[in-house]
C-alpha positions in Angstrom: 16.3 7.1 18.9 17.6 5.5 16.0 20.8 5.0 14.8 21.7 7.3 11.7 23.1 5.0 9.7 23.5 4.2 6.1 -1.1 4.8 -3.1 -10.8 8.3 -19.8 -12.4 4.8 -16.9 -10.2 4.3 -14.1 -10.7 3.6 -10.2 -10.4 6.9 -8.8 -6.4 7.3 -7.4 -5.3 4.0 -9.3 -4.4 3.7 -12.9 -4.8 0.8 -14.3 -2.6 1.4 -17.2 -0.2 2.7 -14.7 -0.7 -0.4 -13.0 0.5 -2.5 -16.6 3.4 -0.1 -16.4 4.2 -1.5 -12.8 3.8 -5.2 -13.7 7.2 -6.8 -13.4 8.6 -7.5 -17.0 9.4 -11.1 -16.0 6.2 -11.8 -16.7 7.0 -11.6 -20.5 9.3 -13.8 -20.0 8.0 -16.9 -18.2 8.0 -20.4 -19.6 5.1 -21.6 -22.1 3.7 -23.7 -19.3 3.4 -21.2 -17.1 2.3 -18.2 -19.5 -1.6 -19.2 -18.7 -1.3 -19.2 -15.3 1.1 -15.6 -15.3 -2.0 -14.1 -17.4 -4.8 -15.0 -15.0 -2.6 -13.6 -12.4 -2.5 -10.3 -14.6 -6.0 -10.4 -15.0 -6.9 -11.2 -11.8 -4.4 -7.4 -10.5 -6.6 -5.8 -13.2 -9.8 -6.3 -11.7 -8.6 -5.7 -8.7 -7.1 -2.0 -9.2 -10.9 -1.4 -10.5 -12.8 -2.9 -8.0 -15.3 -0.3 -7.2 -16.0 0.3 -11.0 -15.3 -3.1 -12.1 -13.8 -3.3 -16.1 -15.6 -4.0 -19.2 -14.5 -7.1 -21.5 -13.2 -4.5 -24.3 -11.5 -2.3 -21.6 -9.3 -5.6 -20.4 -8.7 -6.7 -23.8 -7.1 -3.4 -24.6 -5.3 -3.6 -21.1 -3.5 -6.7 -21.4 -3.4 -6.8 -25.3 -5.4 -9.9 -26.3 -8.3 -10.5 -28.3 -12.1 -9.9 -26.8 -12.6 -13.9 -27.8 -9.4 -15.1 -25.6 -9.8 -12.4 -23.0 -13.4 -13.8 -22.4 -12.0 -17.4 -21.9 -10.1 -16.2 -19.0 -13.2 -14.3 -17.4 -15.2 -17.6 -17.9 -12.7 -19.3 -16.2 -12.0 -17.5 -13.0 -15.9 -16.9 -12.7 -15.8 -20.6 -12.6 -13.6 -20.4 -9.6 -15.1 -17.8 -8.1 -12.1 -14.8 -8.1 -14.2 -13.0 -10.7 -17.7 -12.1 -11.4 -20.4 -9.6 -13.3 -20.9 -6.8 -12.3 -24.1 -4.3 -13.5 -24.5 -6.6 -16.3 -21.6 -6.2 -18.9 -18.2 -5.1 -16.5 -16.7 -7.7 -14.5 -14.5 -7.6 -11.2 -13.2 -9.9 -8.3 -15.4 -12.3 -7.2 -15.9 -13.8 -3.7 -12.8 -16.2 -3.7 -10.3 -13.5 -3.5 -12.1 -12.6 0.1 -11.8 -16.0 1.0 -7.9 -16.3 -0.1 -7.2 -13.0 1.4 -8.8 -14.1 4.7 -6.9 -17.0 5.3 -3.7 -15.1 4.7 -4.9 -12.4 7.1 -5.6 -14.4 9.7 -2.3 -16.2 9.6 0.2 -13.4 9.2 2.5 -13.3 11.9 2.9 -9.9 11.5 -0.7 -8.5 10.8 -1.3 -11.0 14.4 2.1 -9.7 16.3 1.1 -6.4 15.3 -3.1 -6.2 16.8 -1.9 -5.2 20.2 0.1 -2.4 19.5 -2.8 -1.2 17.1 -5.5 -1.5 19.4 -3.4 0.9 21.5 -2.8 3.4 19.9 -6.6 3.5 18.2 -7.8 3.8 21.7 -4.7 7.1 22.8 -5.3 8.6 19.6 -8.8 8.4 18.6 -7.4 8.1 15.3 -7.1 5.7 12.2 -4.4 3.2 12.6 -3.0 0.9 9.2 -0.6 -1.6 9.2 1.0 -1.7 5.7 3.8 -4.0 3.9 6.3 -3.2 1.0 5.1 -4.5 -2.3 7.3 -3.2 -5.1 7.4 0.6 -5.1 4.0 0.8 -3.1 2.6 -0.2 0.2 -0.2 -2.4 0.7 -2.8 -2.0 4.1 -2.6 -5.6 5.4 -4.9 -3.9 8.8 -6.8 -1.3 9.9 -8.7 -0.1 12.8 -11.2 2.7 11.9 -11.5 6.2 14.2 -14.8 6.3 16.0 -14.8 10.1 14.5 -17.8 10.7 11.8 -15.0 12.4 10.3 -12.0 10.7 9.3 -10.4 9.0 5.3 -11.2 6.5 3.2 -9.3 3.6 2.9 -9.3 -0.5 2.5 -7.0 -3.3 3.4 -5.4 -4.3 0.2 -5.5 -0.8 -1.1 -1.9 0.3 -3.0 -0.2 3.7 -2.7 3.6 5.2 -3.7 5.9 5.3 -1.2 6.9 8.5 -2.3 4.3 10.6 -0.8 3.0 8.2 2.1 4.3 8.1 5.8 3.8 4.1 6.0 6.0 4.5 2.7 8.8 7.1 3.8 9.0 5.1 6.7 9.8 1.9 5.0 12.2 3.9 2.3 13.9 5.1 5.2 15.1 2.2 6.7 15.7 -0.3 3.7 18.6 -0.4 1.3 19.7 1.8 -1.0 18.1 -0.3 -4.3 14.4 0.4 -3.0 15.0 3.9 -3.1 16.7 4.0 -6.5 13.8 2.2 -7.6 11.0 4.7 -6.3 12.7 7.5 -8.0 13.4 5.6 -11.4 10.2 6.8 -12.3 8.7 9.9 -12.5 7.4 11.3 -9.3 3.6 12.0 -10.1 1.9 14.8 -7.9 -1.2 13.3 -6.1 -2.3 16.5 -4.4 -0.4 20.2 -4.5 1.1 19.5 -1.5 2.9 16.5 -3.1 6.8 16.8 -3.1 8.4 16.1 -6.2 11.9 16.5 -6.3 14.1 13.3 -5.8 16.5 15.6 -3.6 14.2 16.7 -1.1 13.0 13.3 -1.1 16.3 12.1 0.2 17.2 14.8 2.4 13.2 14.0 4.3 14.5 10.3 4.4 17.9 11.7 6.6 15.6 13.3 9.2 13.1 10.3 9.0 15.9 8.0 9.4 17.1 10.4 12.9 13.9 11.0 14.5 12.4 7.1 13.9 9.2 8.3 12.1 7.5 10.0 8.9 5.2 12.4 7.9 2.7 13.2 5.1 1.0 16.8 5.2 -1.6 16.4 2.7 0.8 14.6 0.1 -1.2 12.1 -0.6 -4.9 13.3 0.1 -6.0 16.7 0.8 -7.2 16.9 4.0 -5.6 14.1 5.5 -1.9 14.0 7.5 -0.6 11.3 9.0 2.3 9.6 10.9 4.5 6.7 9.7 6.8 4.8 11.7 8.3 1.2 10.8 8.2 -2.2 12.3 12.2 -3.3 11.6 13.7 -6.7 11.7 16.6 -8.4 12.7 19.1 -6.2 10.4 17.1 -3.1 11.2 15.6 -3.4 7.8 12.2 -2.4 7.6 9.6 -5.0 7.0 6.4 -3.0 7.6 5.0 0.4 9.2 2.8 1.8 11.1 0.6 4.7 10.6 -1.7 7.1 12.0 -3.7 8.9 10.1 -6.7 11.5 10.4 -8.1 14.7 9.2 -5.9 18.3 9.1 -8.5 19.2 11.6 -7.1 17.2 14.3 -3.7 16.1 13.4 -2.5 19.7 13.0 1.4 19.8 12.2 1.9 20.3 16.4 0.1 16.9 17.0 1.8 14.8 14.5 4.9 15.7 15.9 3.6 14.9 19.2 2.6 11.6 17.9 5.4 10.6 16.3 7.5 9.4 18.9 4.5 7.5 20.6 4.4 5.8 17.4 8.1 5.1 17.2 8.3 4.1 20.5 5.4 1.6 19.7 6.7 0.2 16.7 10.1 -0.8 18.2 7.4 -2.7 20.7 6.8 -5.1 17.5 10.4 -4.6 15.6 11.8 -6.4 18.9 9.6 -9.4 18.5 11.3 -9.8 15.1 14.9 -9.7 16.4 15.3 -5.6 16.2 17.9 -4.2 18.9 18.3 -0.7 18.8 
């Protein structure tokens, strides 16, 4: 065990002007050289919170508060280089570049790499989706995932973003990172992404003391109806977490008795990979 110590026009599920919200303010604040390159970055994050529905020219204006005339420089641009692109005519979104760049990084992440084995394990005991996912900010972000044979299972893509709030791969992490992280989660408004979403900063807290005791995470229906799923997190050195590890599946088969079953399988497995990064329990 261990020790108890101190995700109008929008994609559905992301908000693009909720992402704006989420963009770090030092952005506002970079250097004249630099201010180009911070707003293609920006632009860039745009398209990809809509990149099933893609953005139209006078949507991104608004969004990042430029005129249509220098907005449309930047599209031209990064068409140019490839990491954006038309799509149904007059809406643009990421273009084949970005696949490229994320590729690369994919296939040379120690952890996404150190991580395969343990994954491919547990897909094949469980039947189940599995998804690796790192902290970014006050989200997580899938960095792998191995799909359940099931016809029935949930949607979901490496590189999508959710809260940490209302995730196991995200409770997980909270549990076992410092005290700042979680400060920061409930700095902002909790917002409810299903009815079974749990909204109150206290019982947020008092979850993360029994996460934090029995080495994994749950979340019944909090983030998608239908779906529950089990978090648990890869830890480092410092026993801080640097990832988790989830397994996910329909309400239908991961009743509330099975996920508690499955939770210390998926503890036990993610000390498996927290070891290979200097965790001792």
């Amino acid at each position: 065990m261990p020790e108890k110590h101190e995700l109008s026009h929008k994609l559905p599920g992301i908000d693009p002007l909720k992402e704006a919200r989420h963009t770090p303010k030092d952005r506002l604040k970079v250097s004249s050289a630099s201010t180009t390159v911070a707003k293609a970055i920006y632009i860039v994050e745009i398209l990809a919170s809509n990149a099933d529905v893609g953005i139209s020219l006078a949507e991104l204006s608004t969004l990042i508060k430029m005129p249509k005339s220098s907005t449309h420089r930047y599209l031209v641009t990064l068409q140019e280089l490839g990491l954006a692109e038309r799509k149904d005519g007059d809406r643009f979104c990421l273009g084949a570049k970005v696949i490229e760049i994320a590729g690369v990084f994919l296939a040379k992440s120690d952890l996404r790499n150190e991580s395969q084995v343990v994954m491919n394990e547990l897909a094949e005991k469980t039947g189940e989706t599995i998804h690796l996912a790192v902290p970014s900010g006050r989200e997580v972000v899938y960095i792998s995932k191995i799909e359940s044979p099931h016809a029935l299972g949930m949607s979901s893509h490496i590189g999508s973003r959710l809260p940490m709030y209302c995730t196991s791969l995200g409770k997980a992490i909270l549990a076992f990172s410092n005290t700042e992280l979680l400060e920061a989660v409930l700095s902002e408004k909790l917002e409810a992404r299903t009815s079974q979403t749990k909204l109150s900063p206290a019982a947020l807290r008092a979850e993360l003391v029994s996460v934090r005791s029995q080495g994994f995470a749950l979340d019944n229906e909090e983030n998608e109806p239908g779906i529950r799923c089990v978090g648990a997190p890869v830890l480092d050195y410092s026993s801080k977490a640097i990832a988790a590890i989830s397994i996910s599946g329909p309400c239908e088969r991961i009743t509330l008795e099975r996920a508690m079953q499955l939770g210390p399988l998926l503890w036990e497995s993610t000390r498996r990979v927290s070891r290979r990064w200097g965790y001792s329990a």
